[in-house]
Biopython code that builds the backbone (N, CA, C, O; Angstrom):
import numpy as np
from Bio.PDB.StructureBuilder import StructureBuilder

atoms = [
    (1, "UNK", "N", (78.572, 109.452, 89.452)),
    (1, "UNK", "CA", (79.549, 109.095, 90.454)),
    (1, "UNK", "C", (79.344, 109.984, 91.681)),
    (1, "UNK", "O", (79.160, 111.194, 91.544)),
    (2, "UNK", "N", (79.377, 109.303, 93.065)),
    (2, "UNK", "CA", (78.645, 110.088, 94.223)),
    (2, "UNK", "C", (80.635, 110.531, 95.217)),
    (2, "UNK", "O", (80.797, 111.290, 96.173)),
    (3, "UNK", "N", (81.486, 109.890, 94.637)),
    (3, "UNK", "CA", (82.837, 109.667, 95.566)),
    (3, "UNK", "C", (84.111, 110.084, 94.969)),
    (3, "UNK", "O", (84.854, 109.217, 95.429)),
    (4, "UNK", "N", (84.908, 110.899, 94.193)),
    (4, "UNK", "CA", (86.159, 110.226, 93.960)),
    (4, "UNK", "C", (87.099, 110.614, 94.931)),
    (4, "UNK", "O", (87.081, 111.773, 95.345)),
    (5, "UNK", "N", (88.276, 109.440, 95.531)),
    (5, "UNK", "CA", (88.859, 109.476, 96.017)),
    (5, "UNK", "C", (90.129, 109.602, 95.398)),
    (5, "UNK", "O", (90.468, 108.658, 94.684)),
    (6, "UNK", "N", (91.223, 110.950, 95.563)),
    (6, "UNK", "CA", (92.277, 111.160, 95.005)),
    (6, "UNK", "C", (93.132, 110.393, 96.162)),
    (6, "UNK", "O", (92.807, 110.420, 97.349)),
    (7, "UNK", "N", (94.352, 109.659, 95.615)),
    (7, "UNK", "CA", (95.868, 109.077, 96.478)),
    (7, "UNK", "C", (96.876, 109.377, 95.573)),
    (7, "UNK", "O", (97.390, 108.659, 94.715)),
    (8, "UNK", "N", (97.112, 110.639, 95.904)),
    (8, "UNK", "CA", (98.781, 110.945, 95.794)),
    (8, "UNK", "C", (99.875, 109.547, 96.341)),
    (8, "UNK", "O", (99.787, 109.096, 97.483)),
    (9, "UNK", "N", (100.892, 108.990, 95.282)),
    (9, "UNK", "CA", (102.078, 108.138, 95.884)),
    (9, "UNK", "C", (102.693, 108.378, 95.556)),
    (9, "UNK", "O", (102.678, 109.011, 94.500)),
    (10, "UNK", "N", (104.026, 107.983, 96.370)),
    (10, "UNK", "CA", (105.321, 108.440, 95.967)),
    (10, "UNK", "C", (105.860, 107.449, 96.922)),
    (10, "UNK", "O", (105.649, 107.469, 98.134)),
    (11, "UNK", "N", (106.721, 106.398, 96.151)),
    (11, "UNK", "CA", (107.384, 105.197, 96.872)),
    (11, "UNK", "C", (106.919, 104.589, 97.816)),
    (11, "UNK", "O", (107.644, 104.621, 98.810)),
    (12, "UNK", "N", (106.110, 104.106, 97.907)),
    (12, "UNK", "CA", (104.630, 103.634, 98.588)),
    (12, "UNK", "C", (104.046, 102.252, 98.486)),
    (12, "UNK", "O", (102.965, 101.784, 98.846)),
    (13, "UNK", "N", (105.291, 101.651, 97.770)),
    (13, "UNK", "CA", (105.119, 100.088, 97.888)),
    (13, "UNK", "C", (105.118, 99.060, 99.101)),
    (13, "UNK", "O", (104.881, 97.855, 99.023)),
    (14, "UNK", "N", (105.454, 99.840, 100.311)),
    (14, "UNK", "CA", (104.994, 99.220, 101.217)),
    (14, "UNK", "C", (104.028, 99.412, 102.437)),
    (14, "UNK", "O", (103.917, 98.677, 103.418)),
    (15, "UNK", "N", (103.290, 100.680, 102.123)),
    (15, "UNK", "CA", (102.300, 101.458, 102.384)),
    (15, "UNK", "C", (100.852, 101.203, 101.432)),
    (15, "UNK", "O", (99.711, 101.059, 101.870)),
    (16, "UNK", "N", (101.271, 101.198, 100.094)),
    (16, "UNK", "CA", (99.645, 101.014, 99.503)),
    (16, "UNK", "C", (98.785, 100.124, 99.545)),
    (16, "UNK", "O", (97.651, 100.280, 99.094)),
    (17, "UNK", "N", (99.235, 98.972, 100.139)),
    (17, "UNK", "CA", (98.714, 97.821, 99.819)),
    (17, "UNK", "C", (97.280, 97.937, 101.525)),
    (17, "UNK", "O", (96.254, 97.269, 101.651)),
    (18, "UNK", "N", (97.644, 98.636, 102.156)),
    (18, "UNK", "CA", (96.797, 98.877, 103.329)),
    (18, "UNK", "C", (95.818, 99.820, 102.848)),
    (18, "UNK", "O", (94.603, 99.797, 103.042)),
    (19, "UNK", "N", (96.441, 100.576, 102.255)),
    (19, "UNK", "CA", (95.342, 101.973, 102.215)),
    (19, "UNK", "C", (94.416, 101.109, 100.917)),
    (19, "UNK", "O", (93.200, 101.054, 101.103)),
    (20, "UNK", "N", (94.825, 100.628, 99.980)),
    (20, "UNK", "CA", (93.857, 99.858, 98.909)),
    (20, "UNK", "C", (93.028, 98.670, 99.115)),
    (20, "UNK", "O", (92.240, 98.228, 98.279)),
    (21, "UNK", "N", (93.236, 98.207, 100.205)),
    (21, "UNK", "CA", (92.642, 97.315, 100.910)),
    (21, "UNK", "C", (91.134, 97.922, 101.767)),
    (21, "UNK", "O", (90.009, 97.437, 101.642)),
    (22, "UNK", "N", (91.473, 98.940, 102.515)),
    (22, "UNK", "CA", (90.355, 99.849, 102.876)),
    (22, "UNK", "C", (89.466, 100.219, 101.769)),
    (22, "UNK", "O", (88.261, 99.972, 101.722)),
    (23, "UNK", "N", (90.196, 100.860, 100.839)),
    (23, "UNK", "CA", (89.225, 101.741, 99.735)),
    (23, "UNK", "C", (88.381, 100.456, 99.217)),
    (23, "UNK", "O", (87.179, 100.642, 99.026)),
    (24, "UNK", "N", (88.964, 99.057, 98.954)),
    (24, "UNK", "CA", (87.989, 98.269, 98.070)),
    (24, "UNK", "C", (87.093, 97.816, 98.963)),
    (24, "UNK", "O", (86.116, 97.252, 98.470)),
    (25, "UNK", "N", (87.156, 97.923, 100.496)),
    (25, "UNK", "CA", (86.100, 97.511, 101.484)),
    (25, "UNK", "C", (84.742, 98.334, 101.838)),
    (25, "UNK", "O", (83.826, 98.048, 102.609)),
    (26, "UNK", "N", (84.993, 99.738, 100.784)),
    (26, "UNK", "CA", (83.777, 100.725, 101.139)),
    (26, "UNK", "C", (82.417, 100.485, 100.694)),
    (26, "UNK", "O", (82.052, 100.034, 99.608)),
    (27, "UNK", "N", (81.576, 100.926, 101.897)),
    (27, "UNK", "CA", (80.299, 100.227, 101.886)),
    (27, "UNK", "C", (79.561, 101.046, 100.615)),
    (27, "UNK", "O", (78.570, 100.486, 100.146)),
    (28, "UNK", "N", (79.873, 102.031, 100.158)),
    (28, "UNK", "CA", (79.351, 102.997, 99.394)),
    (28, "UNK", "C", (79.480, 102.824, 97.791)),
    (28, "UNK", "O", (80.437, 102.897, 97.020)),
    (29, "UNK", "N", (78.561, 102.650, 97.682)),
    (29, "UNK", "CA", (77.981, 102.528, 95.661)),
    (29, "UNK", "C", (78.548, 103.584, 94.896)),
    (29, "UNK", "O", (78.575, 104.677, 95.462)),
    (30, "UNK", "N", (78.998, 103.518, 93.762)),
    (30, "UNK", "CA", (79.295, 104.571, 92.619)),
    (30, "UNK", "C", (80.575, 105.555, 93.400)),
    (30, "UNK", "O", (80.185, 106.704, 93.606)),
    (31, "UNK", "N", (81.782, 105.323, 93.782)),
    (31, "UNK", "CA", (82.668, 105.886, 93.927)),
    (31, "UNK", "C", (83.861, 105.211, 93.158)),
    (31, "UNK", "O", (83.987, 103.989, 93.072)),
    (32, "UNK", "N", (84.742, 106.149, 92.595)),
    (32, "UNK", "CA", (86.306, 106.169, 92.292)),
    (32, "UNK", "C", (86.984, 106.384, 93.294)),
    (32, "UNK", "O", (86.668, 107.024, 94.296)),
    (33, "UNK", "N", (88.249, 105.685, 92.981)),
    (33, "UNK", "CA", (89.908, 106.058, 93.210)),
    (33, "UNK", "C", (90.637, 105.710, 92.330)),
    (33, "UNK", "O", (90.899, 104.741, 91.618)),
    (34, "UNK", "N", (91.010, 107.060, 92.596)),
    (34, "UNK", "CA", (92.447, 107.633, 91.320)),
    (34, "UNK", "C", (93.560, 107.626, 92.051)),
    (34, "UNK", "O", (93.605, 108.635, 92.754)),
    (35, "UNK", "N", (94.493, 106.910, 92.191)),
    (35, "UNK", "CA", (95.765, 106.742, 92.413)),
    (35, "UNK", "C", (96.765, 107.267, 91.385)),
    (35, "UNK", "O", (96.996, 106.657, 90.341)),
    (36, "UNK", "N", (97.392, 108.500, 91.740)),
    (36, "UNK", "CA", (98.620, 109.152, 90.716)),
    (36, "UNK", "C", (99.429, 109.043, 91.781)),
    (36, "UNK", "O", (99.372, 109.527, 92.912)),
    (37, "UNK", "N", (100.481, 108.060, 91.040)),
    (37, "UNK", "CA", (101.676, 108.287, 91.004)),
    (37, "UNK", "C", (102.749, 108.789, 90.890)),
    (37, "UNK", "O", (103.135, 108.503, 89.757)),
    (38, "UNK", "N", (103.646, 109.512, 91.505)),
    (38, "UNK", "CA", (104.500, 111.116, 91.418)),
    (38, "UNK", "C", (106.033, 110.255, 90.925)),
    (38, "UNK", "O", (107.130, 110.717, 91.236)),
    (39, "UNK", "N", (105.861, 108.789, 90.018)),
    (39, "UNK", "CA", (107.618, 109.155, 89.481)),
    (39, "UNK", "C", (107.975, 108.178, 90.617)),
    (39, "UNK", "O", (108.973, 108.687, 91.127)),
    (40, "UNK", "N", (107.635, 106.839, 91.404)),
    (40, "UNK", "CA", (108.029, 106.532, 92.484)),
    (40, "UNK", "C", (109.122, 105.420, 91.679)),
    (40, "UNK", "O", (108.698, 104.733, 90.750)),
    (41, "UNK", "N", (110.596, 105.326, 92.153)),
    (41, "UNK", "CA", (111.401, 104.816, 92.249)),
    (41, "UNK", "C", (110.965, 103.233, 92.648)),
    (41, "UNK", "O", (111.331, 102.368, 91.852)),
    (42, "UNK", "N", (110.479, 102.963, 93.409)),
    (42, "UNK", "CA", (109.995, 101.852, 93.957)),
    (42, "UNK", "C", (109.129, 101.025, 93.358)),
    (42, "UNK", "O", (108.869, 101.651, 92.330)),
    (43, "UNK", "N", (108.426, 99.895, 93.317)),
    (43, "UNK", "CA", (107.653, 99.436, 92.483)),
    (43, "UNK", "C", (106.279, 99.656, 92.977)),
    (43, "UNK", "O", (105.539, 98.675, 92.906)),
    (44, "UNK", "N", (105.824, 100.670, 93.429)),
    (44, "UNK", "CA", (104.770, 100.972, 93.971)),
    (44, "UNK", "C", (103.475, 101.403, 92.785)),
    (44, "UNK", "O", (102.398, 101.760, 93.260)),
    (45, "UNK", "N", (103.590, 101.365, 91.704)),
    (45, "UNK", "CA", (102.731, 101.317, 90.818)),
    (45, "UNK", "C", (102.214, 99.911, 90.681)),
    (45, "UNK", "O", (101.132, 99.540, 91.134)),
    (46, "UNK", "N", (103.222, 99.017, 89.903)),
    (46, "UNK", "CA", (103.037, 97.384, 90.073)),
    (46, "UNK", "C", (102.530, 96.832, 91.574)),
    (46, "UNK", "O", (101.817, 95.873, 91.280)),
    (47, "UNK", "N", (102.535, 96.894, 92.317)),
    (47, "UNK", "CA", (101.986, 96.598, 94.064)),
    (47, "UNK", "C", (100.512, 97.069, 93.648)),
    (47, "UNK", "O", (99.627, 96.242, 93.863)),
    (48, "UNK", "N", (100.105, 98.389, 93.037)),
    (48, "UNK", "CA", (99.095, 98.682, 93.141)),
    (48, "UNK", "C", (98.538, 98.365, 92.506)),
    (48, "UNK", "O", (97.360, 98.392, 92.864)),
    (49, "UNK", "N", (98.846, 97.679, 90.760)),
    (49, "UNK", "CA", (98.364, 97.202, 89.499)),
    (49, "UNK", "C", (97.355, 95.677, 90.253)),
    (49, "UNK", "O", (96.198, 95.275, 90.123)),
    (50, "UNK", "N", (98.349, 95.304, 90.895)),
    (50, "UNK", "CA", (98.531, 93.803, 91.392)),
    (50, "UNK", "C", (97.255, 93.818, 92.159)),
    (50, "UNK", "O", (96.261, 93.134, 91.916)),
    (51, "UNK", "N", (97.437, 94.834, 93.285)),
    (51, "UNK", "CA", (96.072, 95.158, 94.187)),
    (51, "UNK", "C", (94.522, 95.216, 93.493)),
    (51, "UNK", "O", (93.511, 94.603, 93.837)),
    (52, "UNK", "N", (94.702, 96.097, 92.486)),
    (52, "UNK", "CA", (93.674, 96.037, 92.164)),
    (52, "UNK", "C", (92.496, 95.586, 90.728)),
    (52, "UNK", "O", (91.420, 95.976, 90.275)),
    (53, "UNK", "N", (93.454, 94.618, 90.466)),
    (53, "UNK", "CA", (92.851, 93.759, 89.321)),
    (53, "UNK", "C", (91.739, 93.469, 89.471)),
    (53, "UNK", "O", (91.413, 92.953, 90.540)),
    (54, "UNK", "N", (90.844, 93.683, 88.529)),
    (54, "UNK", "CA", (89.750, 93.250, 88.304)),
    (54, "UNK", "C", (88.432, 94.499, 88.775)),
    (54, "UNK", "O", (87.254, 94.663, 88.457)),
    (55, "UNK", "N", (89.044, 94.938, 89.347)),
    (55, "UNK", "CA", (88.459, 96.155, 90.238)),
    (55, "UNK", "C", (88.070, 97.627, 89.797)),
    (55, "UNK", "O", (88.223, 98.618, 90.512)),
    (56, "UNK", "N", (87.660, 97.626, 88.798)),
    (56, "UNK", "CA", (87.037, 99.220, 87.796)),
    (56, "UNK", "C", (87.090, 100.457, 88.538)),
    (56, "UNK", "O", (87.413, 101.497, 87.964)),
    (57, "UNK", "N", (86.816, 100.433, 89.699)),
    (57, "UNK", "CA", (86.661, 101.815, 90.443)),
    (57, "UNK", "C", (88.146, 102.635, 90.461)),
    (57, "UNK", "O", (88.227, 103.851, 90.635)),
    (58, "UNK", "N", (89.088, 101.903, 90.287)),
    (58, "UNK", "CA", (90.685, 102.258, 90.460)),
    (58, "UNK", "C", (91.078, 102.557, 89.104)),
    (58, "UNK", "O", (90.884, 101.848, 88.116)),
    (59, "UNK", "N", (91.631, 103.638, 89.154)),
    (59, "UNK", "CA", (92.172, 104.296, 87.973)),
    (59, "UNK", "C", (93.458, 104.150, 88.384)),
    (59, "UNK", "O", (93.496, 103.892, 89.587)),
    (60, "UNK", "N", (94.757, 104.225, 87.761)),
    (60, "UNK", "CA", (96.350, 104.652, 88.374)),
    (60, "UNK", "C", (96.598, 105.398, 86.756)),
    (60, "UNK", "O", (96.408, 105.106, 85.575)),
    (61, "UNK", "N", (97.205, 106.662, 87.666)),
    (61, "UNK", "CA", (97.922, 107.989, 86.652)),
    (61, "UNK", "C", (99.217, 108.138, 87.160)),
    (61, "UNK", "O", (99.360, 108.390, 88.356)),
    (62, "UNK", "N", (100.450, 107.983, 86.206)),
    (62, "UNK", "CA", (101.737, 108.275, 86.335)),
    (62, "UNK", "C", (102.090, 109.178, 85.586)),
    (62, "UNK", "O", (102.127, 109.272, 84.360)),
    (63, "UNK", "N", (102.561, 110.388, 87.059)),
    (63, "UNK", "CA", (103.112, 111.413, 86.757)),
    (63, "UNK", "C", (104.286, 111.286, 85.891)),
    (63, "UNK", "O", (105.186, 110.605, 86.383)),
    (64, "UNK", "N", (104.582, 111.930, 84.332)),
    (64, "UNK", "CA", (105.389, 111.931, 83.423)),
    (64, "UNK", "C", (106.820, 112.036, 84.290)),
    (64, "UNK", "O", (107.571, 111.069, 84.422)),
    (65, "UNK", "N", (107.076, 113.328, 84.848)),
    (65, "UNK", "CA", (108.086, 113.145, 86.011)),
    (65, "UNK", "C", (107.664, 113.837, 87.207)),
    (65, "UNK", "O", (106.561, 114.335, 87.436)),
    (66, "UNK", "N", (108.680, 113.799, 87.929)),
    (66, "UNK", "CA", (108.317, 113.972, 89.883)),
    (66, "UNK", "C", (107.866, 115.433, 89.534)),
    (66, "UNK", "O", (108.281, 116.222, 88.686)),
    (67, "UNK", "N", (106.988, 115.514, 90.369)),
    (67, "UNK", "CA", (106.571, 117.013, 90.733)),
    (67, "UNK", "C", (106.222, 117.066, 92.639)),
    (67, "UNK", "O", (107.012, 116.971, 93.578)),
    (68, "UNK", "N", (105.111, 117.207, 92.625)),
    (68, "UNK", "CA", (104.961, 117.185, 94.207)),
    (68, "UNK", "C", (103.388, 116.293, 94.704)),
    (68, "UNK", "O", (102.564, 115.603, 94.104)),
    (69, "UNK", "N", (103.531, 116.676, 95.835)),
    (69, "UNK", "CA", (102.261, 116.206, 96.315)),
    (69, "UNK", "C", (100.708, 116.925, 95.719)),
    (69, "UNK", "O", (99.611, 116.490, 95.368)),
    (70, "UNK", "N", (101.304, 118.136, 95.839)),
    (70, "UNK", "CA", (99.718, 118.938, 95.359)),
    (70, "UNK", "C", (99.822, 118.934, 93.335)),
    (70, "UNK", "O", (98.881, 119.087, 92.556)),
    (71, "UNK", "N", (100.475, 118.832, 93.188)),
    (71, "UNK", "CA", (100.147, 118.711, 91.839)),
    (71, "UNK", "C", (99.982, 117.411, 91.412)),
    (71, "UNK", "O", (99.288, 117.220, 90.413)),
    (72, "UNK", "N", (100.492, 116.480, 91.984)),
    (72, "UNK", "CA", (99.311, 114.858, 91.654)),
    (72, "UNK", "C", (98.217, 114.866, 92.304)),
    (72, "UNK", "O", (97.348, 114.077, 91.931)),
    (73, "UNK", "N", (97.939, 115.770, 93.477)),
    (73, "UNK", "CA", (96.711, 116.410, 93.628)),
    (73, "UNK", "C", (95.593, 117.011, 92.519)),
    (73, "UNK", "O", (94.440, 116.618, 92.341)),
    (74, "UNK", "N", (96.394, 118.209, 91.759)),
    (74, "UNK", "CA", (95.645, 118.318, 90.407)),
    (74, "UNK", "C", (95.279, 117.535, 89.958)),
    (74, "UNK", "O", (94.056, 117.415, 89.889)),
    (75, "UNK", "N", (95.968, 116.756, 89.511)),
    (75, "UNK", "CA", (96.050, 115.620, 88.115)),
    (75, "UNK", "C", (94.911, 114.785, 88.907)),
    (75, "UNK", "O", (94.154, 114.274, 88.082)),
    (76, "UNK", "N", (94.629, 114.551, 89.935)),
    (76, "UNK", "CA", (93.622, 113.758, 90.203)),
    (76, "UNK", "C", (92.512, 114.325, 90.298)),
    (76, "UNK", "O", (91.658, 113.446, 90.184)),
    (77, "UNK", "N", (91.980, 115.443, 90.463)),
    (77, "UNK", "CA", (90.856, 116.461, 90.589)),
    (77, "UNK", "C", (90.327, 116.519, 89.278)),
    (77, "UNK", "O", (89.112, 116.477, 89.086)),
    (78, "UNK", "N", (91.332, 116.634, 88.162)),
    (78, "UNK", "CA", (91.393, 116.778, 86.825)),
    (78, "UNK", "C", (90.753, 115.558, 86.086)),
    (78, "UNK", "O", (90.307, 115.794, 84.963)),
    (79, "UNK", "N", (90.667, 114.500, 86.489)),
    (79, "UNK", "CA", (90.527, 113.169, 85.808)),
    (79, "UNK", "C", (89.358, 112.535, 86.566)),
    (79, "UNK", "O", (88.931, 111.435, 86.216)),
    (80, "UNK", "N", (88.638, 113.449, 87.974)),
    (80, "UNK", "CA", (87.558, 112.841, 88.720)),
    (80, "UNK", "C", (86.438, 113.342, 88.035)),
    (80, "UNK", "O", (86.484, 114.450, 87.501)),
    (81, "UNK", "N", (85.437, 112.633, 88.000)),
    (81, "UNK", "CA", (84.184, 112.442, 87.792)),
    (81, "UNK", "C", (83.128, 112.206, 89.165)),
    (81, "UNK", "O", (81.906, 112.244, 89.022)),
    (82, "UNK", "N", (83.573, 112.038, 90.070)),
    (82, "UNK", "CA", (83.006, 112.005, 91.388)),
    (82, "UNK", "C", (82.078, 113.536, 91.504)),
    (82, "UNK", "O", (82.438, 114.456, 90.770)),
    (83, "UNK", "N", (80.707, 113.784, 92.591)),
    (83, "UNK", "CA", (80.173, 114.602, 93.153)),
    (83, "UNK", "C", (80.800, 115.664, 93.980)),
    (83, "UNK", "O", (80.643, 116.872, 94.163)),
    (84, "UNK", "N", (81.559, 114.732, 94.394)),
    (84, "UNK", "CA", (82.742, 114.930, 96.293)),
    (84, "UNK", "C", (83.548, 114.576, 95.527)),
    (84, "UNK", "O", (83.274, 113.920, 94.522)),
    (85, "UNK", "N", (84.828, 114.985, 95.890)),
    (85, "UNK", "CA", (86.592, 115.078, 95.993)),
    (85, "UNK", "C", (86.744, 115.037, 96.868)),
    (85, "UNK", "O", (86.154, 115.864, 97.563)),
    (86, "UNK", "N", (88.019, 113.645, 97.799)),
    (86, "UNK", "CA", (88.542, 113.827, 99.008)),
    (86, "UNK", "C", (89.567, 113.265, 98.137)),
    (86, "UNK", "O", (89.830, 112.893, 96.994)),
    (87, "UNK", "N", (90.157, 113.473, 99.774)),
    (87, "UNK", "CA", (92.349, 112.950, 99.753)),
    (87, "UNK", "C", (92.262, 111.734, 100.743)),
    (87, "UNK", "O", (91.425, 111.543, 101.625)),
    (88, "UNK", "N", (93.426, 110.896, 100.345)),
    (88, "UNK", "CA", (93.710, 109.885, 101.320)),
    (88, "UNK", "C", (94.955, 109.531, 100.866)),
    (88, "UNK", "O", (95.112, 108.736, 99.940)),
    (89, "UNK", "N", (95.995, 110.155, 101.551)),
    (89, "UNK", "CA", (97.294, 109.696, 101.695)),
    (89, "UNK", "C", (97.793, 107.617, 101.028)),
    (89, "UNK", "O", (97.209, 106.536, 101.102)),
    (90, "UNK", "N", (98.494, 107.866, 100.728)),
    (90, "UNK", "CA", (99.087, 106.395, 100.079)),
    (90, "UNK", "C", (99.434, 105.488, 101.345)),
    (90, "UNK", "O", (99.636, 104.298, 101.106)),
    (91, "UNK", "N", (99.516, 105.879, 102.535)),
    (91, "UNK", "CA", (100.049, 105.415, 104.041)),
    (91, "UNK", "C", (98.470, 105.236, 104.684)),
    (91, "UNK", "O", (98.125, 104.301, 105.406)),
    (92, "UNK", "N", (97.833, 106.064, 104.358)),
    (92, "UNK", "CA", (96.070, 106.012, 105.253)),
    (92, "UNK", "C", (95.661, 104.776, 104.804)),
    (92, "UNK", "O", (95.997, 104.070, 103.853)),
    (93, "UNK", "N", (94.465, 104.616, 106.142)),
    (93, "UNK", "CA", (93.522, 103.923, 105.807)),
    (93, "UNK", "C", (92.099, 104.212, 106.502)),
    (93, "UNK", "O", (91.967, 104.783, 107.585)),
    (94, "UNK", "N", (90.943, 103.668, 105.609)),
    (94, "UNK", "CA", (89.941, 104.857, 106.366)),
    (94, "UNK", "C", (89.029, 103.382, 106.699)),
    (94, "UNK", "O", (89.507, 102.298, 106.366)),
    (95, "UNK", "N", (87.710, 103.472, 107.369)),
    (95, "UNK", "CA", (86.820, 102.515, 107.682)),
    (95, "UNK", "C", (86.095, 102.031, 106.976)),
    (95, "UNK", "O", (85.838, 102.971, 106.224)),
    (96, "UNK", "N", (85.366, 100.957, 106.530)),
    (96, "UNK", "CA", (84.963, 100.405, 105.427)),
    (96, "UNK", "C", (83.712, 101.503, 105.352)),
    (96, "UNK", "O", (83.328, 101.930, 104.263)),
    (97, "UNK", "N", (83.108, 101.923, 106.618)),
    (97, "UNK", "CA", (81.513, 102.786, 106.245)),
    (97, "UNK", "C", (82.031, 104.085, 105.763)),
    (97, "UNK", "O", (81.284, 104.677, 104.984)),
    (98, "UNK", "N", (83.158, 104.655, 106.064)),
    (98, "UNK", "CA", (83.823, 106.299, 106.019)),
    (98, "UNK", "C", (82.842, 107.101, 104.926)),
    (98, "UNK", "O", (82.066, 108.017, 105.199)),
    (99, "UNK", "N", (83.162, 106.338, 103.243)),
    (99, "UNK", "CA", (82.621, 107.073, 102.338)),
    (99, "UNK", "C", (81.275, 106.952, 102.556)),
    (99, "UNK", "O", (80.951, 108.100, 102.253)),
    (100, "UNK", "N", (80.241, 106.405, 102.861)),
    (100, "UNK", "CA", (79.103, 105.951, 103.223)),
    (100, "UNK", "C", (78.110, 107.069, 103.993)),
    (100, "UNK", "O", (77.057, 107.642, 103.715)),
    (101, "UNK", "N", (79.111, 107.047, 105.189)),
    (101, "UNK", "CA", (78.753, 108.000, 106.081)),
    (101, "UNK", "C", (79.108, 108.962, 105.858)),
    (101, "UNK", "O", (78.096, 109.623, 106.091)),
    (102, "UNK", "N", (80.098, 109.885, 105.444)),
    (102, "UNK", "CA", (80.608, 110.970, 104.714)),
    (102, "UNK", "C", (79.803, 111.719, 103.822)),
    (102, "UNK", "O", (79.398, 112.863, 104.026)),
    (103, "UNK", "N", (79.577, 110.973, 102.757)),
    (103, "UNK", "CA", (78.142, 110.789, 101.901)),
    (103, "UNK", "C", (76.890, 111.458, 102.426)),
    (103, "UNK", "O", (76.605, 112.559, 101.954)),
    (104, "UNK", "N", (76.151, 110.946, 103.300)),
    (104, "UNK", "CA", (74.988, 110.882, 103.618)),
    (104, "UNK", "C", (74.927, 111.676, 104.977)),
    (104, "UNK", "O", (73.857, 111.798, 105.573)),
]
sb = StructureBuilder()
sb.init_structure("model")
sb.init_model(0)
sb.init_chain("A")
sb.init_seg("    ")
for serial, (resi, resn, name, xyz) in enumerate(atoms, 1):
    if name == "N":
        sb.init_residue(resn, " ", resi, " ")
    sb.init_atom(name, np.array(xyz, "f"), 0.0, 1.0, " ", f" {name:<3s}", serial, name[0])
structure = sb.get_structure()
């Protein structure tokens, strides 16, 4: 694995659906995203289930209960298999070449 991309969420059901839309457009071979979930009230897990059916590169981890941003940070560092570790907010969205060029 040359990519994993950690996304911290937290009530983000009307935010993820942009940022997961980007990540499945990346021009770049052999990368993850791990989406942990921090406990979101909202149905922002299901939005994201929905998003990404069929789609292997997407992992989703739900935090047992709320903690914070940097510790679903851990939990995603913890569970990557990627070369590279980056962040991308549950609200971001990056360019389809980003990991590509980032990469190389």
């Amino acid at each position: 694995m040359k990519v994993s991309v950690i996304i911290p969420a937290y009530n983000s059901s009307e935010a993820i659906g942009r940022c997961i839309t980007s990540l499945k457009a990346q021009t770049l071979d052999e990368c993850e995203f791990i989406i942990v979930d921090d406990c979101s009230s909202d149905n922002t897990v299901e939005q994201a289930r929905s998003l990404i059916q069929g789609d292997d590169r997407f992992i989703i981890l739900v935090q047992p209960f709320r903690t914070d941003p940097f510790q679903s940070r851990v939990r995603g560092i913890n569970a990557a298999s990627g070369e590279y570790i980056m962040f991308v907010d549950s609200d971001d969205y990056i360019n389809e070449r980003f990991l590509e060029k980032l990469y190389n």
